[in-house]
N, C-alpha and C positions, 0 to 999 in steps of 0.2 A: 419135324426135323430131328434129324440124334444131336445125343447131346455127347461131347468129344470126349467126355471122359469114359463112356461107352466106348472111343473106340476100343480096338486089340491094341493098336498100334501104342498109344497111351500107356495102354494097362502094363504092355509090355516092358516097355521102357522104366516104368515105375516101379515093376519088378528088378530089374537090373541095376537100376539105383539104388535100392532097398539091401539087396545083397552085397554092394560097394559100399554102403554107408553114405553115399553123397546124397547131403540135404541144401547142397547149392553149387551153384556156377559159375565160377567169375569168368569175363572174358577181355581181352584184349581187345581195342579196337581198332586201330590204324592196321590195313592186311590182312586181319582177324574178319572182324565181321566187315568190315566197307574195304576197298579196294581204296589204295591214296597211291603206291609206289607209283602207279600208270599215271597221274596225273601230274607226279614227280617229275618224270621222264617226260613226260610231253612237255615242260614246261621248258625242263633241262634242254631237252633238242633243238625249242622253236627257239630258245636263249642264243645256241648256238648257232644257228641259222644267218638269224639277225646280224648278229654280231660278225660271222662272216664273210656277208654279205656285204656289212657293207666297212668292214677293216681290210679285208684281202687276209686275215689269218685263215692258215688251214683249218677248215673245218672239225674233220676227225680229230686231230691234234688238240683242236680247243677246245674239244668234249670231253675228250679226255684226261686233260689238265681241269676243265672244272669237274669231272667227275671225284678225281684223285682229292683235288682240295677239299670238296663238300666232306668227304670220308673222314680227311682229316680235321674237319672244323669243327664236325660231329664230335669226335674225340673229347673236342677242348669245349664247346660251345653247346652241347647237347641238342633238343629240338627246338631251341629257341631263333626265329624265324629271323631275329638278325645274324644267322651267322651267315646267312645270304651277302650282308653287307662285306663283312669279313672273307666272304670266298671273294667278292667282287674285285675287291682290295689288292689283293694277291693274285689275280688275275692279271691285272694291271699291271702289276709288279716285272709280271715274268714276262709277258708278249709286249713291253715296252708302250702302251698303248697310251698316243698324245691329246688324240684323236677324241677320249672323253665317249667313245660310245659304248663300252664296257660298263661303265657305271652306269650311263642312261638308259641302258637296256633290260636292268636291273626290273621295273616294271612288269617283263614277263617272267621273271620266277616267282618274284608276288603274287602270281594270277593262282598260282598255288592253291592260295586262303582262299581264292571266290570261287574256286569250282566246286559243286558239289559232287561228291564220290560217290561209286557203284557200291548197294549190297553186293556180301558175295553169295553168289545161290546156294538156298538153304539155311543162310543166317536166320531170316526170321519164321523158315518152319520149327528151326529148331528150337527158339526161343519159346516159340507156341506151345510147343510139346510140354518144356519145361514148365511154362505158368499150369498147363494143363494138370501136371504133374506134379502141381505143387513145391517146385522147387523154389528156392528163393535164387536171387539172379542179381551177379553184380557187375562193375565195370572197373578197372582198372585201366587208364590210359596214361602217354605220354604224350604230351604238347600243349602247345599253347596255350591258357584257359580259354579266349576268347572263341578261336578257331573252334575247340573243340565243343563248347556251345553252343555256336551256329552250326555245326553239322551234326549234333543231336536234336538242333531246335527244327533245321531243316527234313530231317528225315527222320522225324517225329519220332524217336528212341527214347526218351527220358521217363516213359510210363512203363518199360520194359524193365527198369534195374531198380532193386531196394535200394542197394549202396552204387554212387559214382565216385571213385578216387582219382584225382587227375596229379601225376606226379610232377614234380617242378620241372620243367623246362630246359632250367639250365643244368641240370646234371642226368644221373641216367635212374632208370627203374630197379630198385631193387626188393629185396624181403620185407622189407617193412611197408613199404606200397602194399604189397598183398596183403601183408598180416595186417594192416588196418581197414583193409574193404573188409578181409573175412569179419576182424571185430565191429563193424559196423551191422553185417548181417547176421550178428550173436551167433558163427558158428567157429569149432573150431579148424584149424587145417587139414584134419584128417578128415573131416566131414567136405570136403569141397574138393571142386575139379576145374583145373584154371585150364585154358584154352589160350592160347597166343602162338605168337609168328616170331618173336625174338627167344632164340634161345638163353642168353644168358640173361634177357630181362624180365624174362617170362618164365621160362618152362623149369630152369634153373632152383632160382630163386623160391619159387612153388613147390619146388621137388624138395627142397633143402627145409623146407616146413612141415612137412606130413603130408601134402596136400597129392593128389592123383592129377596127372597133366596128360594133354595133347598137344599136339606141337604141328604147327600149319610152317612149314619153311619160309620164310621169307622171301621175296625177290632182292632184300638187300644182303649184300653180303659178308657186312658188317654185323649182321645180325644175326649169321648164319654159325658166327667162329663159337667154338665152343664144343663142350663132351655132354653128348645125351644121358639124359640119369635112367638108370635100370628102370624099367617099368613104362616108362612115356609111352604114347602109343603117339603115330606118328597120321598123317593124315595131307592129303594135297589141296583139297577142299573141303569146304562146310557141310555139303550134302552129304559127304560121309562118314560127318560128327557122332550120330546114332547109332551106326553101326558098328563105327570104334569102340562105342561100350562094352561090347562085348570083348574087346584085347584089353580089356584091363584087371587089374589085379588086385 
């Protein structure tokens, strides 16, 4: 059998690294490499389902309203999974509900934490490329600790990253996040090439370090506000991580 550092494909790429000076890669994971937003929204919808079913509240309207809150709980509560409780709350608040099945319905947005999430295609050719390649490979996320350890534990990712930095929860990702995965993987900013879906959590913050970014859009669009920094190179999927190498600077 060959051996994969024989491929071209490899060799290539390790050339085009070599020429950017990137000797690692952080990546974002929630949207980045696993898909989460879809199982957000699934949760979100069958929430409102429920709860319309069996309140008699308009549906659309109470998707709506919990969409609007979440956006803003996010704001004040970060990714920390009670602010669930706190949209609940407020929920309640506005659609006058006596009835107690808004809060017990709460159950299906939980279901959140137990579903496991889709790679997204090409996340982990590209990872392969990169071990292949010698690059060092690191992780920078936001959420929960626990969560976020049963879905590295679940889809067996934790052999893939030197460095995992998980940001706190209750506030939001910023430069120092980065700057301590890169110092854990002894390089510095201008040596690395961070990959994520939040612009001002990710691509931002990266950029305002030395560091070379790509930028995966988000489906949320909270995530989305913000000014691209000169150079980013922009991307809709993972599978065409590789070949972005080459738009960079």
């Amino acid at each position: 059998m060959g051996r994969l550092e024989n491929d071209p494909y490899i060799g290539t790429t390790k050339e085009k690294l070599a020429r950017l000076g990137i000797k690692g890669v952080l990546y974002d994971l929630d949207d980045t490499l696993i898909y989460t937003s879809e199982i957000f929204r699934e949760c979100m919808h069958s929430y409102a389902d429920e709860v319309a079913s069996q309140t008699g509240i308009e549906r659309d309207l109470f998707y709506q309203s919990l969409s609007d809150i979440n956006d803003e709980e996010y704001k004040r509560m970060g990714v920390n999974p009670l602010r669930w409780r706190a949209v609940v709350v407020k929920l309640e608040e506005l659609f006058e509900d006596k009835t107690g099945i808004i809060s017990e319905k709460i159950e299906v947005l939980l279901r959140i934490y137990s579903t496991l999430p889709r790679m997204r295609p090409g996340a982990l050719t590209t990872m392969v490329v990169m071990k292949d390649a010698n690059v060092k490979q690191g992780l920078v996320t936001h959420a929960n600790v626990d969560w976020t350890n049963w879905k590295l534990d679940q889809l067996g990712l934790w052999n893939w990253f030197e460095a995992v930095y998980i940001a706190d929860e209750n506030g939001h990702k910023t430069a120092s996040h980065w700057k301590s995965a890169m110092d854990m993987l002894g390089l510095q900013p201008s040596e690395c090439l961070v990959v994520g879906d939040n612009l001002n959590g990710d691509v931002v913050p990266a950029a305002g370090l030395g560091a070379r970014t790509v930028w995966m859009p988000s489906p949320w669009s909270v995530y989305r506000v913000g000014v691209v920094p000169e150079g980013t190179v922009q991307i809709s999927e993972f599978n065409e991580f590789l070949e972005a190498l080459d738009r960079l600077t």
